[in-house]
C-alpha positions in Angstrom: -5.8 -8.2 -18.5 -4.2 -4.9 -18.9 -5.2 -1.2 -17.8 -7.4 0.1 -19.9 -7.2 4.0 -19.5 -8.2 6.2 -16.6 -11.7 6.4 -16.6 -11.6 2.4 -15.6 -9.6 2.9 -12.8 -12.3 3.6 -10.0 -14.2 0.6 -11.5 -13.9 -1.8 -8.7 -15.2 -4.6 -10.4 -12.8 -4.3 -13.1 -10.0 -4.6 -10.9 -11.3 -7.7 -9.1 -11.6 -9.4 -12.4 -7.8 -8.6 -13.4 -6.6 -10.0 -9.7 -8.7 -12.8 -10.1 -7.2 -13.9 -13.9 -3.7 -12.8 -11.9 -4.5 -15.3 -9.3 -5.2 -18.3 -12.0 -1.9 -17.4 -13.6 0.3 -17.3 -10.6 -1.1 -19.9 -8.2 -1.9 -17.6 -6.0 -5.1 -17.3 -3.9 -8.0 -14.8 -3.8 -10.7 -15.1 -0.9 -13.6 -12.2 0.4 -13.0 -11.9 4.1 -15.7 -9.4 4.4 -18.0 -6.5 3.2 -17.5 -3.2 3.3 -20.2 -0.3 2.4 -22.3 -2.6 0.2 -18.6 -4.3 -1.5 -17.2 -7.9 -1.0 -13.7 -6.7 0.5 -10.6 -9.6 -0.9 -7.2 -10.4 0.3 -4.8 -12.4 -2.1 -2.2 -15.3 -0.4 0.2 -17.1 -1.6 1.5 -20.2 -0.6 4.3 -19.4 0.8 3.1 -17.3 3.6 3.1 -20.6 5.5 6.9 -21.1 5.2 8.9 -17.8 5.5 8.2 -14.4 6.6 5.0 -12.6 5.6 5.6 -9.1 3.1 2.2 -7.4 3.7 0.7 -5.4 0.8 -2.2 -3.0 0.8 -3.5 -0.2 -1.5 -6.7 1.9 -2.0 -7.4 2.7 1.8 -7.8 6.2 0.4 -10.1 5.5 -2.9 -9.4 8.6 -4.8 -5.7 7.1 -5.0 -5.9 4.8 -7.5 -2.2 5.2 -8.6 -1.6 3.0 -5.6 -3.8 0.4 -7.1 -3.2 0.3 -10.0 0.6 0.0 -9.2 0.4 -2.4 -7.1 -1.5 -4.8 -9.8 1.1 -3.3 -11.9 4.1 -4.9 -10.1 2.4 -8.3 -9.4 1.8 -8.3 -13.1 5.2 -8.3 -14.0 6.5 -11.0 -11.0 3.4 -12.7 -12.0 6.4 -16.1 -12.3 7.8 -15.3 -9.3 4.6 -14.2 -7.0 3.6 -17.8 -5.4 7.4 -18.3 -4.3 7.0 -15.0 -2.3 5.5 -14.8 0.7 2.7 -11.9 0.2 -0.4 -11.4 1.8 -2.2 -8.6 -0.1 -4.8 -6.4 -0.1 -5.7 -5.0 -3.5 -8.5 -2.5 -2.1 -9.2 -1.5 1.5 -12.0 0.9 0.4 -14.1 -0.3 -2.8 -16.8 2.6 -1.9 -14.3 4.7 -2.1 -12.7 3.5 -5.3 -15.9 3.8 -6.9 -17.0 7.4 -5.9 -13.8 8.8 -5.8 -13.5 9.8 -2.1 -11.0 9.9 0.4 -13.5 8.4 2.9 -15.9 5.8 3.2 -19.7 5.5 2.7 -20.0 7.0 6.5 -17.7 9.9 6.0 -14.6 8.2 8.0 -10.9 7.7 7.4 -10.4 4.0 7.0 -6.7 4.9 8.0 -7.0 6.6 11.1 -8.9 3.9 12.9 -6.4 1.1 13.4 -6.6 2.2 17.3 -9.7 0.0 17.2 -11.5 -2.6 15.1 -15.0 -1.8 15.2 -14.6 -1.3 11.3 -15.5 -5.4 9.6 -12.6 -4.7 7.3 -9.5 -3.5 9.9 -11.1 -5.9 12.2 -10.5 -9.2 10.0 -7.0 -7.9 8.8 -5.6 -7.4 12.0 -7.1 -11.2 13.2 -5.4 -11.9 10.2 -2.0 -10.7 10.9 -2.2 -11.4 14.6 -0.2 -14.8 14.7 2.1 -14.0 11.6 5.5 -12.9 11.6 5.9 -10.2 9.2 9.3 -9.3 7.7 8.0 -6.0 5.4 4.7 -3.7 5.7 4.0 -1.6 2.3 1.4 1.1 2.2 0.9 2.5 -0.7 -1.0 6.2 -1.1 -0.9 9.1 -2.9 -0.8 13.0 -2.5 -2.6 15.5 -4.3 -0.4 18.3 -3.2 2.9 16.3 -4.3 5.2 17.8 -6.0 6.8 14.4 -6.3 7.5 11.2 -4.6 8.1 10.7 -0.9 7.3 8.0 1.6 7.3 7.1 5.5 9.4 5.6 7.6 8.4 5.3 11.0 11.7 5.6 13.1 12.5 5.3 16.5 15.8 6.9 16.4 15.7 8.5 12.7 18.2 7.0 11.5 19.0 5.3 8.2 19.8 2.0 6.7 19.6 2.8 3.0 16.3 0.8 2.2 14.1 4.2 2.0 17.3 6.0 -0.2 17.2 3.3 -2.5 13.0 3.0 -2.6 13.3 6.9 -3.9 15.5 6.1 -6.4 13.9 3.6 -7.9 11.0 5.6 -9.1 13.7 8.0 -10.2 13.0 6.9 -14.3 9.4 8.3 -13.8 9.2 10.8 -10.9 11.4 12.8 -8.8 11.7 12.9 -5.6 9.2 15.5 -3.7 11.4 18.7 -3.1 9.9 20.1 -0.3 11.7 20.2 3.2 7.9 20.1 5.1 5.8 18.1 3.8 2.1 17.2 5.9 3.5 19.2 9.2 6.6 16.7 9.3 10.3 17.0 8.3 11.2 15.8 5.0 14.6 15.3 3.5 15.1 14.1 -0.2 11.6 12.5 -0.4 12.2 10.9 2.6 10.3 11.2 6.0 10.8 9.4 9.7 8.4 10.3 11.7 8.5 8.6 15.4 6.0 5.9 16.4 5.4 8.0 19.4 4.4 11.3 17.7 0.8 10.0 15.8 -1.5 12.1 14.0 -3.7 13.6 16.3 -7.2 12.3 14.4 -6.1 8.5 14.9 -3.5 5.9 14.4 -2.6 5.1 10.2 -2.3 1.6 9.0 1.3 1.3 8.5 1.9 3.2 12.5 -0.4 0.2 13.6 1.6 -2.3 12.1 5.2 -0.8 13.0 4.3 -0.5 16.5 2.6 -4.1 16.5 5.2 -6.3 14.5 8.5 -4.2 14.3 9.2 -4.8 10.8 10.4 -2.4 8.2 7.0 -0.7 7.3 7.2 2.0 4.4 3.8 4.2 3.1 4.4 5.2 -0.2 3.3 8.7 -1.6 3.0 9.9 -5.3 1.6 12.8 -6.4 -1.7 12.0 -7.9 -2.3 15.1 -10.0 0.6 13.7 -12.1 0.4 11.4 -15.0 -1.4 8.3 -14.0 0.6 6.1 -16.0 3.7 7.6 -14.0 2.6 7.2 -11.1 1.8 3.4 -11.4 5.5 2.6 -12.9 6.7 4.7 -10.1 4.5 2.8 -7.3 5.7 -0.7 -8.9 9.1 -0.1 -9.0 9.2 1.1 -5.4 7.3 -2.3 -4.2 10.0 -4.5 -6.2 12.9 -2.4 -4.4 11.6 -3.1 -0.9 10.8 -6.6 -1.8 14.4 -7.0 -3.2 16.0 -4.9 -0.2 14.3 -7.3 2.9 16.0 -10.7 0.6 19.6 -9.2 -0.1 
């Protein structure tokens, strides 16, 4: 079941029903683990998360992001052969409420992503059980901006240095969106679209999702960032052809 247009894209429901017909197709499986703000909250495994290294997906922490999404049904809509050989554990929506109303924040007014410090939250609380005892190999984020001038992403460095995965992510979206040209970008140093910030400098309202895993699993962990006052349509090619770079770059 294909998008449908904008004005479906904070339907939560809707998207369920196209992961679920996505899960029947691929052999992949979709379980609630918990609800959130009134919402049954889903992750989607597959198989072989029991045999090789785990890639963690997530999108929608932020609900007025639905480029991230949407992309990332996008992109396991076009693997949807290959998706039960990988080993993904994904979650399609970490904040339905916010999907639905077009916020930021949740139904109480918080962050969902600067409160991985702690798991009072039902939702954080059952990932990180979740992840405790696997051995992840590749963490995506994915997010959006709506004062981007164009893509960019994050990747937590120690030493901030490069191994080509995040220069090759950028250019993969390349077809659709540039990279964002500015030099500062959120307070932090930014250089062709790329950003390292170091695990021991957080924001100072709380730990993110992707720092919590970096620090936890040390694993390549990338957030992705397009600018959501671009074409939507963009933005989700751009978001699905980033995921299927750093999927490719962890197997070559």
């Amino acid at each position: 079941m294909a998008y449908k247009g904008p004005q479906r894209s904070h339907n939560y429901k809707f998207l369920l029903q196209r992961w679920r017909s996505l899960c029947r197709a691929s052999g992949m499986r979709m379980q609630q683990i918990t609800e959130l703000d009134g919402f049954p909250c889903y992750e989607v495994v597959s198989p072989a998360i029991s045999t090789q290294p785990t890639i963690y997906l997530s999108a929608g922490i932020h609900g007025d992001e639905v480029g991230s999404t949407e992309g990332l049904l996008r992109w396991a809509e076009s693997r949807q052969k290959q998706l039960s050989s990988l080993p993904l554990l994904i979650y399609p929506c970490l904040n339905p409420w916010g999907l639905e109303n077009n916020s930021r924040l949740d139904a109480h007014g918080i962050d969902l992503n600067r409160i991985w410090h702690h798991a009072q939250n039902p939702l954080v609380h059952k990932i990180k059980e979740k992840t405790e005892k696997i051995h992840l190999s590749l963490v995506l984020t994915l997010h959006e901006d709506f004062d981007g001038q164009g893509v960019y992403l994050y990747e937590p460095s120690g030493n901030g240095r490069s191994n080509g995965r995040a220069e090759g992510i950028i250019q993969s979206s390349q077809p659709w969106i540039q990279p964002d040209p500015r030099r500062m970008i959120d307070g932090r140093r930014a250089r062709n679209g790329i950003i390292r910030p170091r695990p021991t400098n957080p924001p100072e309202d709380g730990i993110p999702e992707a720092l919590y895993f970096y620090r936890r699993h040390k694993c390549p962990t990338f957030t992705f960032e397009t600018p959501s006052e671009f074409d939507l349509n963009l933005r989700i090619k751009a978001q699905s052809a980033m995921i299927q770079r750093a999927v490719t770059s962890i197997q070559e």
